[in-house]
Each structure stands twice: as C-alpha cells, then as structure tokens.
N, C-alpha and C positions, 0 to 999 in steps of 0.2 A: 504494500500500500504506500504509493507516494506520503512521503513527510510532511508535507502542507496535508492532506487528507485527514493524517494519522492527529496531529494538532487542532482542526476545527473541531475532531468526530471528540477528543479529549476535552473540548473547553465547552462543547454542547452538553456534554454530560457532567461535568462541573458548571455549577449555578452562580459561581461567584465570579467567573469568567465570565457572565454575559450580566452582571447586575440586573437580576429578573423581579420583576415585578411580582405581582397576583398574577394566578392565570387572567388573559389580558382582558378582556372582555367580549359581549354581547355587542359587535362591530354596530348593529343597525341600531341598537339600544342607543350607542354612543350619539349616532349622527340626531336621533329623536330626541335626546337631550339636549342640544344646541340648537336646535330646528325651531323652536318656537317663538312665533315674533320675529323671526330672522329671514332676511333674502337666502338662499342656499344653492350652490351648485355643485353638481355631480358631474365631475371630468372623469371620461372612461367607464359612461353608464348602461352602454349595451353588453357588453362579453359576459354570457352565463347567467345576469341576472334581468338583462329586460326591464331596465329602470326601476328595479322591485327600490333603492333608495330612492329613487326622487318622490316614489310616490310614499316612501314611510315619512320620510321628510315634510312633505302637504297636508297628511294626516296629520302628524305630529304638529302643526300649527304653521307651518313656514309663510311668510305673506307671499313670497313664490319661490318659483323653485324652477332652475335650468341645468337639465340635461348635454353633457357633449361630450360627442366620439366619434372617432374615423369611422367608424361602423355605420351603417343606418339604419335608421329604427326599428328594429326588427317588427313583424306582424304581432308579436305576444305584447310588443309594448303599446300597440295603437289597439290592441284589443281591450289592453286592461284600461288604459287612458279612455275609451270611450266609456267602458263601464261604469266607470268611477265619477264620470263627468271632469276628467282633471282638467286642470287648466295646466302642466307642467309644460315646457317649451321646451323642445331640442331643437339642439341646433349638430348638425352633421358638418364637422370640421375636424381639422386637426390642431388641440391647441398650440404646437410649434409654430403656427404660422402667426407671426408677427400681426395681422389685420382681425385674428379671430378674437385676442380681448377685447377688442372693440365693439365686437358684433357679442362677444356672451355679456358685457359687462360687468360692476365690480357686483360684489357679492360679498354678505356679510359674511357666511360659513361656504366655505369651498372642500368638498369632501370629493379626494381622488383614492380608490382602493386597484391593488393590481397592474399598475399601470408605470411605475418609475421605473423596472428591473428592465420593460419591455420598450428602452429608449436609448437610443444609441450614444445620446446627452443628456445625462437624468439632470446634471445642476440647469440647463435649459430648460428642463421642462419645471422644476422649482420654481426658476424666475418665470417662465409666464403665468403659473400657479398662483405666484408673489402680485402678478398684475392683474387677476380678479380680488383677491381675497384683500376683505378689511378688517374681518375682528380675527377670525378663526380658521385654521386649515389643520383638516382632521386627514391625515395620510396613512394608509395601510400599504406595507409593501413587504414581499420576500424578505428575507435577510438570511445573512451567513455568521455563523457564532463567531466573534475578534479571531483575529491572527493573532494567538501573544508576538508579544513584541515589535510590532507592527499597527499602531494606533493608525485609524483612516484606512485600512486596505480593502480593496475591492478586485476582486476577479474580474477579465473581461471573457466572457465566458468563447467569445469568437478565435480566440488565442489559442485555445484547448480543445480535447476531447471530452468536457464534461465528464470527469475523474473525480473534482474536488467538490460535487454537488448533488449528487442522487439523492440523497436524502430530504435535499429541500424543497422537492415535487412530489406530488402524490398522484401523477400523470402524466401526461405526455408532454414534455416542454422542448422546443427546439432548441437546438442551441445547447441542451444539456441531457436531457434524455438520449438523444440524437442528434448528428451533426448539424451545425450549423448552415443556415440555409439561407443567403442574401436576398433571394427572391420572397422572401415570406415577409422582409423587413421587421414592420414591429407586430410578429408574429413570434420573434426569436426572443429568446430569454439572453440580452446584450450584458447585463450583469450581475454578479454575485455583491452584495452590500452589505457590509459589515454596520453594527447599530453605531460604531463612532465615525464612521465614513456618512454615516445619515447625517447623524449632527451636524459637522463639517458642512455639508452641502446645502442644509437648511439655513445656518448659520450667512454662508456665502451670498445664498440668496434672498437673503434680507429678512431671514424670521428668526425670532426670539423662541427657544424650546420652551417650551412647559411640562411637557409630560412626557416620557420614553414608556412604553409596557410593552414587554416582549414575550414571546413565547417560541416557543423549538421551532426557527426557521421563518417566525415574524417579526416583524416591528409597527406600532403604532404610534407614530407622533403625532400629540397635539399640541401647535405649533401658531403663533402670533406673527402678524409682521408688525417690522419695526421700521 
C-alpha cells in the first residue's frame, strides 16, 4: 500500500487527526435552520436530488429561494414544483461564469453540497460563491483525512490512478473509482481536500469560518463573508 495511502487510512481512524466534531449533522435540517426569513440559494441543485433543498428551504420559510446548475431541470423537479405551487426559480448556468452572479443575484444563505471536489478551480468556484452570498454559506463537500505533516494538502486526483481514495466514495466517481476522463469535465472527481486545505481556501476567498463538522470522508463549513 502506497505511504500516503497507509497515512490518510491511519489519521481517518484516529479522531484526533481530523479534530471531529459530533457526528455532523441532519445536512437538510441545517439549511431549514437558516432558511427562514432569508433569501436562499442552492448552487448544484439538480444531481440526485431534484431541488428536494430549494424546496425544504421554501417550506422552511425562505422569502425565496434560487436554484443553479449546469444541469437542467430535471422533469422530477418541474413535477414537484408544480405540485407544490412553488415559486422556486432556477436558473440553468454554470456558476464559473463571470455574468451568472448577476443573473442569480446576492442571497442571504447560499447552500452548495457536492459540488467543490467536482471543479477543476475549487478557490474559483468559492469566490463566485463569495459573490452571491451575504450572511451565510452553508458548504458540504468530500474531504480527505490531513496528511500529517503536510497542513493544506490536496490530491489532484487527475495526476493518479485513484490509489489514495477509494474509501471516500461509496460509488462510482470518475477520476477515482476509475480513470480519469477529460471529456466528462465536471463529471470527474478533480480533487481530494483535506479539512485544512478547506479553510485555507474559504479563508482566501473572502469568508470568515464559523463552524468545521466532519465526519469519515466529509466536511461541512459554515462559513461568513467578510
């Protein structure tokens, strides 16, 4: 077993290597907790879940709520949207592009889950993150247990044969389960993020941490700009 392998698979199973939390939480609890009274947007809300948060979010009291993903809108989300009467708005874009905070605008709580590992520029996709959000940005993403000795490391998983990661999918991830595929773009698992390389990055791009809670192979920052 490769040495970096042998050292993640060691500090995952030691709890004092990854300064863990409570088991982390109830993800959609979390966003219903900030959702009320608040503007809210869900970056990267079609893949698996079909807006199922914009719509807990509107429940949960939000005065609105926007939707946005490369994706577009799948049929299960204009289904439940009609059902519901929602008013939720998506908008079919990629937030990299420089013109789409314009078109989602700001937003008091900005919740993106799933969505940083699968970018070729994750502190990019922070900052445009940073250019909706005004109170709150609630972020879920993969994570990889610290490198000791190595504060801020990050795998680029395009580099490798996905050796130093099986464990932190529970299915099929390009890029890590199997080879890396340029044509899938951000269909590939681009990288492995350690929870100090998060900070680092959050940090960089203009947000104050509040909270870190981790759990085997996540991280959830709730996270302020500043």
């Amino acid at each position: 077993m490769p040495l970096l392998a042998r050292a993640w698979i060691g500090a995952a199973r030691a709890r004092r290597k990854w300064r863990w939390s409570e088991p982390a939480l109830d993800p959609m609890g979390l966003l219903r907790s900030m959702a009320a009274g608040r503007s809210v947007a869900d970056v990267g809300c079609m893949w698996s879940v079909d807006g199922a948060y914009c719509f807990a979010a509107e429940a949960a009291g939000a005065t609105t709520v926007t939707g946005v993903d490369l994706m577009p809108a799948s049929s299960r989300f204009a289904t439940e949207r009609d059902r519901r009467g929602s008013t939720v708005r998506f908008v079919h874009a990629d937030i990299h592009d420089p013109a789409v905070a314009a078109e989602v605008g700001p937003h008091d709580v900005v919740w993106c889950s799933g969505v940083l590992y699968h970018a070729p520029n994750p502190l990019l996709t922070l900052e445009r993150l940073r250019e909706l959000c005004r109170e709150r940005l609630l972020l879920r993403t993969a994570a990889l247990p610290e490198l000791p000795g190595a504060p801020g490391a990050c795998v680029f998983y395009p580099a490798g044969d996905g050796a130093y990661a099986p464990a932190a999918v529970g299915g099929r991830a390009i890029g890590v389960t199997e080879p890396f595929a340029p044509a899938a773009g951000y269909g590939n698992w681009w990288w492995g993020i350690t929870p100090s390389a998060l900070c680092g990055m959050l940090r960089t791009a203009g947000f104050a941490l509040d909270e870190l809670r981790l759990e085997p192979f996540l991280a959830t920052a709730i996270a302020r700009p500043v």
